[in-house]
N, C-alpha and C positions, 0 to 999 in steps of 0.2 A: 504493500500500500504506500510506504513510505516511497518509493523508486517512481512507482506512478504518480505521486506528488512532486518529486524532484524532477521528473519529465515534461510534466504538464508545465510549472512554475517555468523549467529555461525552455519551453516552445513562446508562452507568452513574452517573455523577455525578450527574445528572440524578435517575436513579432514587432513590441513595441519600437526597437531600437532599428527594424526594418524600416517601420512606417513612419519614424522620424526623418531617417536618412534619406528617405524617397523625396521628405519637406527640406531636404537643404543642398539642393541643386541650384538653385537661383535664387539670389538676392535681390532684386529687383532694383537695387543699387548701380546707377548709371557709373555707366564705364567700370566694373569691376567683377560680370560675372563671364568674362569670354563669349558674349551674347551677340551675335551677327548687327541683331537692330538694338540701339540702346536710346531707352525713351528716355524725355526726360522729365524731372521732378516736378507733380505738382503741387503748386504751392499755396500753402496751406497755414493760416495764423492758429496761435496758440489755443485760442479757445474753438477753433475746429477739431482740433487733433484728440481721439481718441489712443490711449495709449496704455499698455501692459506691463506691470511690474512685478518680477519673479525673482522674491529673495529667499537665500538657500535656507536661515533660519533668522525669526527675530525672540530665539532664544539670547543672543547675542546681543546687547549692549551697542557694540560697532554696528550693525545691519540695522538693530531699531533705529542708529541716528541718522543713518543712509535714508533710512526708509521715511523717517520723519521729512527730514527736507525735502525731499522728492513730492511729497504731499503738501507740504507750506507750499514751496513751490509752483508744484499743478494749481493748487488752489487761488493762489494770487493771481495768476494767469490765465483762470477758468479752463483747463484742459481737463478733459473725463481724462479719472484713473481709475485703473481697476488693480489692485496689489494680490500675489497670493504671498503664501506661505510656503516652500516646498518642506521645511520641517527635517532640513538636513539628507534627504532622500530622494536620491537621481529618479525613480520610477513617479514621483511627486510631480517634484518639477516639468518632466517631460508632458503630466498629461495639464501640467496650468499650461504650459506653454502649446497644447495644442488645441487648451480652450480660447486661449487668445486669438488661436488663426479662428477657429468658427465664429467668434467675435469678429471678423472683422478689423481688426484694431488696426492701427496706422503704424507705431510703432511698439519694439519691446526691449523692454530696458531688463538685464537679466543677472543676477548674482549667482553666477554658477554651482551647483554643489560640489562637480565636479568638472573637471575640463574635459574629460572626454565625453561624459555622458549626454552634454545637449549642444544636441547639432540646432541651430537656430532654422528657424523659421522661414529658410528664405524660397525654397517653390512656391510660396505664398506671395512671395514679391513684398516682403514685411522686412523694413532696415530695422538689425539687429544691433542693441547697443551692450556690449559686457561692462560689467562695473567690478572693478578689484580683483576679480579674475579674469583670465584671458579664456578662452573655448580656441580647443583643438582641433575640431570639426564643425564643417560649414565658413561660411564668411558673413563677421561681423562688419559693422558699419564704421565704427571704431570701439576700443577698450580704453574705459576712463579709469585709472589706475595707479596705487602710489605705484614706485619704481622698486619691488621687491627685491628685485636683488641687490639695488644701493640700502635696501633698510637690511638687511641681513648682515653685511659689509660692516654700516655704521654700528651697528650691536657687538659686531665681532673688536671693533676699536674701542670700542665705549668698554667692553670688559677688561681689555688691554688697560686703558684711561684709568679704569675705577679700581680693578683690584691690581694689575700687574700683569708681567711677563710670563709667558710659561706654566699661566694659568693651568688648573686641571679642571675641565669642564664637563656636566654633564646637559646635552641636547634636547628636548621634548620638539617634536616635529610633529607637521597638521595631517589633516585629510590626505593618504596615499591617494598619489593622483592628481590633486589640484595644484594649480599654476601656482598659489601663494608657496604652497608648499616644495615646492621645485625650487622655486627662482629663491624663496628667502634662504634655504639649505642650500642652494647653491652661492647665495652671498656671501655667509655666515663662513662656510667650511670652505672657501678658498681665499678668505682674510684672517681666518683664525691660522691655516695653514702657514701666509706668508706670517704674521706675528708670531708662530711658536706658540700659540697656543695648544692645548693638550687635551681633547676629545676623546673622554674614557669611554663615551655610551652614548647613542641616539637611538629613539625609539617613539613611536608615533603614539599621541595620545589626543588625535581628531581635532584639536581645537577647541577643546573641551575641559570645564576645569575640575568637575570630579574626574574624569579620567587623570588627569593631569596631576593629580593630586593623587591617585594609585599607584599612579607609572613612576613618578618620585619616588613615592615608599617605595616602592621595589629596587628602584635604581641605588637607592643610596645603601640598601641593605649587602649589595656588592661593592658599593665602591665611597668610603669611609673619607676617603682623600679628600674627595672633592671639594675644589675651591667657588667655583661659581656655574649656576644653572642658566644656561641659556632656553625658553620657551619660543617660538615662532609667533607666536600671540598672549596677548594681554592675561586671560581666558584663563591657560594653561600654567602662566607664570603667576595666578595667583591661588592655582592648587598645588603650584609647587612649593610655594611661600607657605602653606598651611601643613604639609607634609615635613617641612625642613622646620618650623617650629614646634612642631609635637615633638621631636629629636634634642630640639635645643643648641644646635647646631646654628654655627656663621657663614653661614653663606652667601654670597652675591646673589640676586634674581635679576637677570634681566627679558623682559616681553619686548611684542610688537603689538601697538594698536593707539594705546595713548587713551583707552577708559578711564574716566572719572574714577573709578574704584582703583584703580592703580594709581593714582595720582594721592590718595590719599595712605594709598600702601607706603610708597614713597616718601610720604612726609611722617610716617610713624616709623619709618626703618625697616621694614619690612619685604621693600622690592626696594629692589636699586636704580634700576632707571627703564628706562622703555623708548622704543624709538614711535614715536608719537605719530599716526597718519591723520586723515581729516576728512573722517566718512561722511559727513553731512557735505563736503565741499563734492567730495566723490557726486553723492546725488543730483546736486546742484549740475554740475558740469555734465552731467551724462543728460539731462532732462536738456540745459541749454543746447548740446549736441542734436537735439532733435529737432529743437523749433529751429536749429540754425540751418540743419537739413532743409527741411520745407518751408526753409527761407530760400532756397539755390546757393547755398553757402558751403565752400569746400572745408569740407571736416577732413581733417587728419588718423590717421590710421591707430595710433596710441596717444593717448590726454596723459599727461602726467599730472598728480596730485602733490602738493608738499608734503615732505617728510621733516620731524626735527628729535634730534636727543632729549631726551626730559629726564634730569636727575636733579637732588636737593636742590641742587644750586640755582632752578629754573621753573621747580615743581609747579607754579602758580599758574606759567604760561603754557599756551598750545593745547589747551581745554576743548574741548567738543561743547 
């Protein structure tokens, strides 16, 4: 019974990620799908524009404040939104994103769960906008995005900065799979590399911060040395902080996100610094990307967002 459950379950998975890919042959995006005839945009003010937003969880702090602006935003502007939830899960996401095509919707603004799992929308002729992650499949319109691998880079200096040389570090890394988590472990461990920093353990704990705060306990029960924790997000770096004080134990924390709750970690001693991003700015700029769309206005292929270090010395500023 069990096997015909597991058969049935990957024919439908199967199915779904068919009938995704079937919708992301074309963009509808002039000059960018290899399309013979290329129409062109039409144009459309803010309070016409119907538009879909797909974020991966607003269990998250960072993704509520995304999400928040993005609705002040529409709202001052008069554009219909529609937001879902995907709740952390690529089969979620995929089917808001395929309510949006029978919606009709103009455009979709999307927080990936994961990068490979949602091919955007574009058989549809629906310009796809990624925010904070990038998508592996399909073609987006552009991604509005900090620059993850300079914030993994700075985190890797910032631990050099705050504790030292030759540090002994243990890792916490996000969602296998998604672009945050690529590009920031790839920042991190090829600056920690050139500093002579010392990466005793990495091990993924989603982004999440009871995870994150599990995957600690366990880490440190091997590895006693350790000088300071580096987390991939805010999230993770403060259930690392909860695991390393139940021990009693001095250790550096440092995150990426720049959460209010960190901020106040921060100023009790508790987290050491974080490299700060500016998810409500994220929102803002991916929504402006669309009215500038269906303004005839050439959008760029990656928006960068600001990054900044935030330790005691600054704790006040670069607030969400």
């Amino acid at each position: 019974m069990k096997l015909v459950k597991k058969l049935t379950f990957a024919f439908v998975a199967t199915l779904a990620v068919s009938t995704l890919t079937a919708c992301s042959l074309y963009t509808g995006i002039p000059g960018r799908d290899g399309k013979e005839k290329v129409e062109e945009v039409t144009h459309k003010k803010p309070n016409e524009l119907n538009i879909g937003v797909s974020i991966s969880t607003t269990n998250n702090p960072y993704f509520v404040s995304m999400n928040n602006a993005i609705k002040s935003m529409a709202k001052e502007k008069n554009t219909k939104l529609t937001v879902s939830d995907a709740q952390n899960d690529s089969a979620t996401q995929l089917n808001n994103v395929q309510n949006f095509i029978s919606q009709n919707v103009d455009a979709i603004l999307i927080n990936p769960v994961d990068s490979d799992a949602i091919v955007p929308a574009n058989n549809a002729h629906i310009p796809v906008i990624a925010m904070d992650r990038g998508s592996n499949g399909g073609t987006v319109l552009t991604t509005v995005a900090s620059d993850n691998v300079a914030a993994g880079k700075m985190a890797a200096q910032a631990v050099e900065k705050l504790v030292g040389k030759n540090v002994k570090v243990l890792e916490l890394s996000g969602t296998p799979g998604a672009s945050a988590t690529i590009d920031r472990g790839k920042g991190f461990n090829s600056e920690a590399k050139t500093l002579g920093l010392n990466i005793l353990s990495s091990q993924s704990a989603n982004f999440d911060r009871t995870t994150g705060l599990n995957t600690t306990q366990n880490m440190l029960q091997s590895h006693k040395d350790v000088q300071a924790i580096f987390a991939q997000n805010d999230e993770m770096a403060l259930g690392a902080a909860k695991a390393v004080q139940a021990t009693g134990q001095k250790i550096a924390i440092f995150g990426i996100d720049g959460e209010s709750e960190t901020h106040d970690a921060i100023k009790a001693g508790t987290m050491t610094a974080t490299i700060a991003q500016q998810p409500a700015k994220i929102g803002e700029m991916a929504l402006q990307a669309t009215y500038d769309y269906y303004q005839g206005k050439k959008i760029a292929h990656m928006i960068n967002s600001p990054i900044y270090l935030v330790d005691k010395d600054n704790v006040d500023q670069h607030q969400w």
